[in-house]
N, C-alpha and C positions, 0 to 999 in steps of 0.2 A: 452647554446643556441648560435650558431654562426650565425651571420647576414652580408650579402655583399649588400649594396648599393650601386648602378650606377646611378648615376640621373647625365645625360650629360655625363663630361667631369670628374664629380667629383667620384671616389671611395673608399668604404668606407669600414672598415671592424671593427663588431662588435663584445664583443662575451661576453652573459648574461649581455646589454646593454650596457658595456665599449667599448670605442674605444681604438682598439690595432692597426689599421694603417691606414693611410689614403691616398693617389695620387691624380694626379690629371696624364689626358691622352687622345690625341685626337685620337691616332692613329685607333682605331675603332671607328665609326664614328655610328655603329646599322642602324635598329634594326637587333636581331639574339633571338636566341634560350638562356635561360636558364636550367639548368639540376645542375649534381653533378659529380666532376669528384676525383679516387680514385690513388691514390700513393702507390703502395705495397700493403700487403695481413692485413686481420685483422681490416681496418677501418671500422665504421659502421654510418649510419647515418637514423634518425628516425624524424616522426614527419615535413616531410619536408614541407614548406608554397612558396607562391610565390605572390606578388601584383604587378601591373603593375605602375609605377611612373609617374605620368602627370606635366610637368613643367607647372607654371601658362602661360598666352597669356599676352605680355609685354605689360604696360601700361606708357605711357608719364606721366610727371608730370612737373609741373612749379613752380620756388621758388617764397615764400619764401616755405619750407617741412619740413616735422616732419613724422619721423616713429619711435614708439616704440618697433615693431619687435613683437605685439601681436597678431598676428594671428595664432598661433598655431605651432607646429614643424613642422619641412620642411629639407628637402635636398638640396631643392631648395631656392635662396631667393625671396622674394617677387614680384611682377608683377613689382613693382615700380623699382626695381634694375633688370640693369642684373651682371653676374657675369662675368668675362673680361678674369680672368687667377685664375686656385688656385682650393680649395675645402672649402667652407665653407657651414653653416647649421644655420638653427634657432632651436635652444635648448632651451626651458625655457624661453622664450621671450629674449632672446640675442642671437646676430650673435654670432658664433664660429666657428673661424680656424679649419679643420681638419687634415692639413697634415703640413710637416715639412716645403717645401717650402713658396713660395709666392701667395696669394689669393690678387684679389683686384674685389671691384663689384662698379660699377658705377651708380648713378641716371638715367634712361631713361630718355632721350628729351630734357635733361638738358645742358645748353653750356652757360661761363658766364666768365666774364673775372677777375672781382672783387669779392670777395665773404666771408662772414664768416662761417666758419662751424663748429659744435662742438657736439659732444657725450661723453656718459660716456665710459670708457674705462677701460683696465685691463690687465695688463701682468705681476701681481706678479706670475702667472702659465704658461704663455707664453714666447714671446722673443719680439716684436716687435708689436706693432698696430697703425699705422696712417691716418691722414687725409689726401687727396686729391684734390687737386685743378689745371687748366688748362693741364687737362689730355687729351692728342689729340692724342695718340698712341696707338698701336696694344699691346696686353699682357702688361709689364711689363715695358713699355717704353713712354720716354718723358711727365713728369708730375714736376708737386713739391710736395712734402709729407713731413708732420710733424707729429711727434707722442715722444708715447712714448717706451723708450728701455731698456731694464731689461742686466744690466752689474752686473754678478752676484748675490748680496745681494744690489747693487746701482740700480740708474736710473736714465736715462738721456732725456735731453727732447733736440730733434734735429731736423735739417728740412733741407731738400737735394734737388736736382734737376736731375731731367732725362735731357739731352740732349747730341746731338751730340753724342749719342748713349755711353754712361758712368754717372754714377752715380757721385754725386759730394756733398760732405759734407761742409753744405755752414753755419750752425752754431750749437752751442750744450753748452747746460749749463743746472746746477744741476736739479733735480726735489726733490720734497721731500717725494714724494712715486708711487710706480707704476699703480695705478687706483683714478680715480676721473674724474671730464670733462673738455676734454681736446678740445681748442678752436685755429683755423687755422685761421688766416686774411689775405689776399692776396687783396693787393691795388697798380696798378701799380708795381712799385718793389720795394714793403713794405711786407715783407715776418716777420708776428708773430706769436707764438707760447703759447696758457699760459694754464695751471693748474689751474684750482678750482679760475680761475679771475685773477689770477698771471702770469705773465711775465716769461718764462722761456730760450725761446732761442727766438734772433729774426737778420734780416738781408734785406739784398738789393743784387738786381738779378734782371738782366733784360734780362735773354735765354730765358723764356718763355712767350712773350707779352700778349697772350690769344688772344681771347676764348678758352674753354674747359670744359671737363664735371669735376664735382666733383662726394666722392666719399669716401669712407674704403679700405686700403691697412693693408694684415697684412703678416707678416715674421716671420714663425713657427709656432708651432700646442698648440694649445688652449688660441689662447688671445681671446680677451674678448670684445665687442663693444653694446654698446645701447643708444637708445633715440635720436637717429641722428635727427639735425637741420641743415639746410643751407639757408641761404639768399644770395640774388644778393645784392653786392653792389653798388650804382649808384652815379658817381661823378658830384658833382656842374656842372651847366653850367659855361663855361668860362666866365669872367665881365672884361672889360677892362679898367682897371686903367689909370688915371687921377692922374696930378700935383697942387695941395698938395694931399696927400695920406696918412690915417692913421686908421691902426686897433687895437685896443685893444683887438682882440681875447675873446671877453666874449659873449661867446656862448656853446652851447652846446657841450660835448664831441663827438667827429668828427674822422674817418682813414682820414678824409679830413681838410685841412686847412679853405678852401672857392674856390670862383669861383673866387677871386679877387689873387690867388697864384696857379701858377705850380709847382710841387713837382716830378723836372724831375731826382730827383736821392735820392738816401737814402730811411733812413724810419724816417718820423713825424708824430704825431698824434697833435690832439686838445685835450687840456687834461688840467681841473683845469684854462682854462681861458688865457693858455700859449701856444706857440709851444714847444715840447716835442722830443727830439732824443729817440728813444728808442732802440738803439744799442749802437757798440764800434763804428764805423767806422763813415765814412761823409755822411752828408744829408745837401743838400741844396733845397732854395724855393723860389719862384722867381714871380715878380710881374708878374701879367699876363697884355701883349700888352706894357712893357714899353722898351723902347729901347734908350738911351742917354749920353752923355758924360760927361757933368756936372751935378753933382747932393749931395744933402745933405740929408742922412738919419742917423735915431737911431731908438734904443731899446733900453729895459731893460733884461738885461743879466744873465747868471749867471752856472757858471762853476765851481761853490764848486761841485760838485757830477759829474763834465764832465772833460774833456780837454782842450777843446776850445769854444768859440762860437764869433760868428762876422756877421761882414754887408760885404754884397759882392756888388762891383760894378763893371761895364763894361764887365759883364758877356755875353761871346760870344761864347765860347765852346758847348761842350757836358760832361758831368759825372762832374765830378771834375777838369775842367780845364779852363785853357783861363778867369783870373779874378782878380782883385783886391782884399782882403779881409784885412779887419781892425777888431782887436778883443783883446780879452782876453785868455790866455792861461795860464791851470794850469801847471806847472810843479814842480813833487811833490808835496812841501805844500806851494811854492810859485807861487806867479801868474807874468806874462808879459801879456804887452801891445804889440800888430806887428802890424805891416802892410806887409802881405807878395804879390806879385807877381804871378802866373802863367799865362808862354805866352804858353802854350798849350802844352809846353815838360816836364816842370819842377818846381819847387818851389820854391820861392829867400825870402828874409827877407828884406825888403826895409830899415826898422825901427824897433830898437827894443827898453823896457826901461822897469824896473821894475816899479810894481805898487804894491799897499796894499792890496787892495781887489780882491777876484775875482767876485763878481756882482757891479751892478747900470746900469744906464741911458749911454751907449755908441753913440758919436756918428762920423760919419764917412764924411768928407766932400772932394768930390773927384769933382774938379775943375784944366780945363787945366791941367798941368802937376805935379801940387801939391797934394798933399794926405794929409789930417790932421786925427787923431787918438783923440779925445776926450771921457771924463771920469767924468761924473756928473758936466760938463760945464768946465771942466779946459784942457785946451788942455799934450796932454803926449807924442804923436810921430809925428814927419813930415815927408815926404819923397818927392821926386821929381823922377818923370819917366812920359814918351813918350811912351810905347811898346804898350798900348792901346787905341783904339782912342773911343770907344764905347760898349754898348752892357747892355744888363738887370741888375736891380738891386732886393737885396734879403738876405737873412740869409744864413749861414752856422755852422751848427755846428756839434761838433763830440764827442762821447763818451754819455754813456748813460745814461741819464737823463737831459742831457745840458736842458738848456730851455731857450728862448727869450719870451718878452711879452711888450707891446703898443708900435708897430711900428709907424713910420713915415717917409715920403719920397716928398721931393720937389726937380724937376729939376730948375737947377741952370744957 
């Protein structure tokens, strides 16, 4: 029995239920006539059927949302989605890819700049299935997407960016199989990725500020997508810190620090009563509303599982620049103490000195032109510089798992 379905843009061809091809095509746009058309002498065809296909009438939704795709098979998906570019279908209460390119279907009414999203997924049959977030373009274009990717007999768990019209592979690390639920966080540009509550790939990106709709992207024919959840995420109101100043972070697990820290670059979470890097690269966080010259802050540190971690002062830049920073660095399986420099072009080491440990009570005392580096109340490096005269103070660190915990901060 051979079956051709057009529903839109999506076509499908069946034959004694299997899918043998699938396209996707705007170029007829309908409606027209259906019939049978014959190639050469000798074909026959019997028993011919025909039903007319009604897309559902699109329905807005507002997060937080939940679909588990049980309404029945469909051609079409749901009132709640529409479909953006691609061929997909509800088969058996799970979405399914039907053609070889690129399917992606969007939440209706949906637009949100933070967000978490997560379904179960599948592409030990497929090639590619990911999640969606700040998707603000036509077809195929300008979004961030994570998912998961079938390399071979492996799989990879990765998360990329549309913009300025190219695709861009911004992180990718192991998975341990290719179905389970799979969970997107998008906070500012904290860009996570995890597997079954596990951490798999994660990074910092800031091409795409948001709003935008979220969403299922898939790449190739038959992966596999269900149970979709999505929530807005909503960042603390800003609090404006005050001299003395001190957190101990013993609150609940947070994408957010609090309202008393801006997290204008990397990725941190609240996590176990600590700040958390959860990548390789840098993330800093920074008090919110303080701005000054003299000042005396610590933490409690700790870079066995990271790189670096430190106190950053007269923070005046943008990303990773323009700042004092005092800390610990692991190198290999020994640790130093620095004080290094950035006047907005480059990196300098003011001070350097071995130390024993890589954690404890760090603290950083940046007064006039002096710089002091202290380590569970014994002082370890000095240094003396002018290039800065002000500007925020805050954390940095880099590599992942670094972690700081019971801050404190008095201008001096």
């Amino acid at each position: 029995v051979l079956r051709f379905e057009v529903a839109g843009s999506s076509l499908t061809l069946l034959f004694n239920g299997m899918r043998v091809a699938g396209a996707f095509d705007r170029v007829i746009g309908g409606p027209g006539a259906v019939g049978i058309r014959f190639t050469g002498s000798g074909g026959s065809i019997d028993n011919y059927a025909e039903t007319s296909l009604t897309a559902p009438t699109p329905i807005p939704v507002t997060l937080p949302y939940r679909d588990t795709f049980s309404g029945g098979d469909s051609p079409f998906v749901p009132a709640t989605w529409s479909k953006r570019v691609g061929n997909v279908a509800i088969t058996t209460g799970v979405v399914v890819s039907r053609f070889s390119g690129v399917s992606i279907m969007a939440l209706n009414g949906v637009t949100t700049r933070d967000s978490s999203a997560q379904a179960f997924v599948n592409v030990v049959s497929g090639k590619l299935v990911t999640l969606v977030a700040r998707y603000t373009g036509g077809g195929d274009n300008r979004m961030y997407c994570a998912g998961l990717v079938r390399s071979g007999t492996s799989f990879l768990g990765r998360i990329w960016v549309h913009a300025g019209g190219r695709w861009t592979l911004l992180a990718s690390g192991s998975a341990p199989g290719g179905s389970g639920t799979l969970r997107f966080d998008v906070v500012g540009t904290a860009l996570t990725l995890l597997l079954n509550d596990v951490r798999i790939a994660a990074t910092s990106n800031g091409a795409i500020t948001g709003p935008g709709a979220v969403g299922i992207r898939f790449s190739g024919s038959s992966g596999v997508a269900d149970d979709y959840q999505a929530v807005a995420l909503v960042p603390p109101t800003p609090t404006v810190v005050t001299s003395p100043f001190g957190d101990d972070f013993i609150r609940p697990d947070s994408p957010y620090i609090s309202g008393f820290w801006r997290q204008p670059f990397g990725n941190l979470v609240l996590q176990d009563d600590s700040v958390v890097s959860q990548f390789d690269g840098v993330s800093i966080a920074t008090l919110t509303g303080v701005s000054t010259r003299n000042s005396t802050a610590e933490a409690v540190i700790n870079v066995n599982s990271g790189s670096f971690a430190g106190l950053v002062a007269r923070y005046s830049g943008c990303g990773d620049r323009r700042m004092y920073v005092a800390g610990l660095q692991r190198v290999g399986e020994a640790f130093v103490a620095r004080i290094w420099l950035n006047d907005g072009c480059r990196w300098r080491v003011l001070a350097s000195g071995p130390v024993a440990v890589g954690s404890g009570r760090v603290r950083f005392d940046c007064i006039g032109s002096t710089l002091t580096l202290w380590l569970n109340g014994n002082p370890l490096v000095t240094a003396r510089d002018r290039t800065l005269t002000g500007g925020a103070v805050g954390l940095r660190l880099v590599g992942e798992n670094t972690r700081a915990d019971a801050y404190a901060f008095e201008q001096r």
